[in-house]
C-alpha positions, 0 to 999 in steps of 0.5 A: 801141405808142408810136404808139397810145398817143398816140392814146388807145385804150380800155382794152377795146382795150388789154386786146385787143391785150394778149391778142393779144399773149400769143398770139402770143408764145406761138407756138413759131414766134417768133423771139426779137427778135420775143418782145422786140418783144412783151414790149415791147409788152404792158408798155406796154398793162399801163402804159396800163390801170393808168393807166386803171385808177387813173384811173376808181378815183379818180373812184368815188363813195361813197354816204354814211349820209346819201344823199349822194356822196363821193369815193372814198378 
């Protein structure tokens, strides 16, 4: 993941690798080093969209009384 971070994925294919993630962790079949490697895994892509997250919120725009744009606070 450290790897794909670096290279800046949308936060519509973190939220995609995040659930495929999930799936495969919850396959009965995983071994217990692999859960880990997942577990690791999502927390990075959780960390990565709420970065993402935070970011867009900051830059929302508020319409004021008067018509005109403030920063969303």
């Amino acid at each position: 993941m450290a790897k794909e971070e670096k290279e800046k994925i949308s936060i519509e294919e973190a939220f995609a690798k995040l659930d495929e993630t999930v799936k495969e962790m919850e396959d009965d079949d995983v071994s217990l080093e692999r859960s880990f490697s997942l577990y690791k895994t999502g927390m990075e892509l959780i960390e990565s969209c709420t970065k993402e997250i935070d970011l867009v919120e900051k830059n929302v725009l508020k319409l004021s009384k008067n018509g005109e744009t403030d920063d969303f606070s």
